[in-house]
N, C-alpha and C positions, 0 to 999 in steps of 0.2 A: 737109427732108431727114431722113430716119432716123438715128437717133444708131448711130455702130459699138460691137455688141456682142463684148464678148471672149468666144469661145470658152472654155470652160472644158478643162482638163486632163485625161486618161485616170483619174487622182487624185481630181479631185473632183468628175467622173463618179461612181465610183463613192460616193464619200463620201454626193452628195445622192442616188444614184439607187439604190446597193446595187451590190454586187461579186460577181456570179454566179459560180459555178463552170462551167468548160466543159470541152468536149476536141474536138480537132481533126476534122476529116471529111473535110477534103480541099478541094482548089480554092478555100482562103481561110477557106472556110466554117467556123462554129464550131455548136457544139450544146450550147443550155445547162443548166444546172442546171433538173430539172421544177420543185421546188419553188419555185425564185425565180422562174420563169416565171408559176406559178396566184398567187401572192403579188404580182407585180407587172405583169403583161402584160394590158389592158384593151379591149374592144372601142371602136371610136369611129367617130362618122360625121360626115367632111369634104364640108360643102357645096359644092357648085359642081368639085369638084375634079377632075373628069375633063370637059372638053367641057362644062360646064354640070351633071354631074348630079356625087349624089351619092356620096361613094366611102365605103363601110363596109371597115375594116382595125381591125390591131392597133396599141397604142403603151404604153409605160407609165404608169402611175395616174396620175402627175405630170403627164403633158402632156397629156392629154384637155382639160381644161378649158382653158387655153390654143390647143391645136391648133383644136378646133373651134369655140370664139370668133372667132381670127381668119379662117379661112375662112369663118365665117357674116359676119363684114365684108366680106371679098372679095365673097361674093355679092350683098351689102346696098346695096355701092357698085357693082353693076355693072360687076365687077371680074373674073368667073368666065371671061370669054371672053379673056384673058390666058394664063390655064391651059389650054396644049393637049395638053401631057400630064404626067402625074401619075405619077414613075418611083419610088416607093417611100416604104417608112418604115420598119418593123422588119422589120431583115432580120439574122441574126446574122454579123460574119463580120470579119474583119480588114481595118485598111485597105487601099483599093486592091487587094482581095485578096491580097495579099502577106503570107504566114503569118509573113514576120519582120518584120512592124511589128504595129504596137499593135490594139488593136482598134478597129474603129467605131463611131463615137456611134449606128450603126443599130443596136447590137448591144444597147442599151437602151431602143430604142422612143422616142428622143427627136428624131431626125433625118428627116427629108423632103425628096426632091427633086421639081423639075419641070422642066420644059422643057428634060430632059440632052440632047437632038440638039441646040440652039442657044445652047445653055449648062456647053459642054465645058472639062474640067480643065485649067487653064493660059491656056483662054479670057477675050476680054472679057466682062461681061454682056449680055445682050440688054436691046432696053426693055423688056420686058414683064415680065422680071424685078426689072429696077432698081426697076418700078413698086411691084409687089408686095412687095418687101421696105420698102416705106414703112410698111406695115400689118404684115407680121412683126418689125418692129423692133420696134414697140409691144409686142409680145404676148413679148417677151424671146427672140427667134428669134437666134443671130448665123449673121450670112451669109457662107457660103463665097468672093460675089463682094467680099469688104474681108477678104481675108488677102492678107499678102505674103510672100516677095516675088508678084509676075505670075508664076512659072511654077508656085505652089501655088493661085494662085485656084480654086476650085468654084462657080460661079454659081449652077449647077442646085441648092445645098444648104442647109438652114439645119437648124440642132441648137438646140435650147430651153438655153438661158445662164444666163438668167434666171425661175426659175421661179413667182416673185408677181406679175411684170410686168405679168400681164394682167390684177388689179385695179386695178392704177392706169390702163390702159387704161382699164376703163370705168367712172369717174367724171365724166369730163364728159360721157358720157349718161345718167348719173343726176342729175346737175344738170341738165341740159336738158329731164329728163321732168319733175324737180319743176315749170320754170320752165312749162314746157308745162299743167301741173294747177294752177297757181295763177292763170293766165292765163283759164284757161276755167272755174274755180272746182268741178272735179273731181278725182277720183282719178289719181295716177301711175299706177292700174294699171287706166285706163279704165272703172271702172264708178262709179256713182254708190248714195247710200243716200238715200232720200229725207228723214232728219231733217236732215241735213247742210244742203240744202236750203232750209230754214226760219231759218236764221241768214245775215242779210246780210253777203257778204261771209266766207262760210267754206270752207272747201277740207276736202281731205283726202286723206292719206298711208299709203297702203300700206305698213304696217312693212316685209314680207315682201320683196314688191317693191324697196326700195329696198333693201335686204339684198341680193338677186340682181341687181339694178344696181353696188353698190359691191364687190361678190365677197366678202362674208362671209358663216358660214356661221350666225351667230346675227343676229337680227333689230332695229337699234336700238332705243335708247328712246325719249321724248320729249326729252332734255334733249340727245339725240344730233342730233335731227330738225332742231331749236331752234337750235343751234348750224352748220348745214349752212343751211338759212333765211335764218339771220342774215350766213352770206360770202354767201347768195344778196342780201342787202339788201332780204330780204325782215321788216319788223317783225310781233307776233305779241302780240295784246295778252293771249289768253288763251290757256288749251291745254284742251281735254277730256278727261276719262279715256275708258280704251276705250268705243266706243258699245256699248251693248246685246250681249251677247254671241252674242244670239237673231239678231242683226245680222249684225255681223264683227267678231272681240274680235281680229282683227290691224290695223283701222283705227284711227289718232288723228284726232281733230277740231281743226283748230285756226283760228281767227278772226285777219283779216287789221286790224291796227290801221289 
């Protein structure tokens, strides 16, 4: 079961997200500052998210990479046909449209509903939702359907909480790809180099790749690799410097003891 995440506060919304200027327009609606908009408002494309296809929208800089990681899980696990429909994400405007409450976490591009006809304010959740938030829990979503009291619930909602979350998400499929190249005595990042080859019993590691596995944005080193290897209980009698650069000078070589 997904861990409940807390919501964060209208406060430190804006703390981690930035605190746009706005003014009123009527019907809830707000209209924001342009500049923090070009500054922070980012094109993104959520897999699966409408009926199976893909929906291209707006959200803030922060939650792209998150947002579309975990809907490329939804779609990865055969998850997409859950989602029947896909009711928003930045939209600016006050809660519940009510200009005398706060504003909405839609009003920073961090919030996303689905399935609002069977997953109404005050409602229980659906399964299909309960489902899906197994997999935006990971990704630091908190979900509308675990506030209290029952007549605040929002099932249809989840707003990004947590916004590193989803490197620690994918870590154990960076373990599993390593375990997976050590296994078949090839690349994590499926291609092979033919001197690798020539050494019994050697493998090798896509720096880069494992970089874009664990969500950082610089590439380990060997002693990084080494020590990830080593909780895999995998021993490592030598290590190679980069091969050939003619080669791939983002590959290490390393020999399985």
């Amino acid at each position: 079961m997904a861990t409940k995440i807390k919501a964060l506060s209208e406060r430190a919304i804006k703390r981690v997200f930035g605190a746009p200027g706005y003014r009123e327009v009527g019907g809830g609606r707000v209209k924001l500052d342009a500049g923090w908009i070009s500054g922070n408002i980012v094109a993104c494309s959520l897999e699966g998210a409408r009926r199976g296809k893909t929906v291209t929208t707006e959200c803030h800089r922060l939650a792209k990479e998150p947002l579309e990681r975990a809907f490329r899980e939804v779609q990865r696990k055969g998850l997409s046909g859950l989602i029947r429909a896909f009711d928003g994400l930045w939209v600016p405007r006050h809660k519940c449209w009510n200009p005398s409450r706060g504003l909405s976490s839609h009003t920073w591009g961090i919030a996303f509903d689905l399935n609002a006809e069977t997953n109404g304010y005050g409602c229980a959740a659906s399964p299909e939702n309960l489902a899906l938030n197994e997999i935006f829990g990971r990704y630091g979503f908190a979900w509308g359907g675990h506030w209290t009291p029952d007549t605040q619930r929002d099932p249809m909602h989840w707003e990004l909480a947590q916004v590193d979350a989803w490197k620690e998400a994918q870590e154990p499929k960076a373990r599993a790809s390593l375990i997976l190249g050590i296994a078949r005595g090839s690349a994590v990042s499926y291609h092979r180099i033919a001197s690798a080859e020539l050494v019994t019993g050697a493998f090798m590691v896509d720096r880069m790749e494992v970089a874009e596995l664990l969500g950082r944005s610089a590439a380990p080193g060997r002693s990084a690799i080494r020590e990830l290897l080593s909780e895999l209980d995998v021993a490592v009698t030598r290590t190679g410097d980069h091969l050939s650069d003619a080669v791939d000078p983002r590959v290490y070589l390393f020999v399985k003891a």
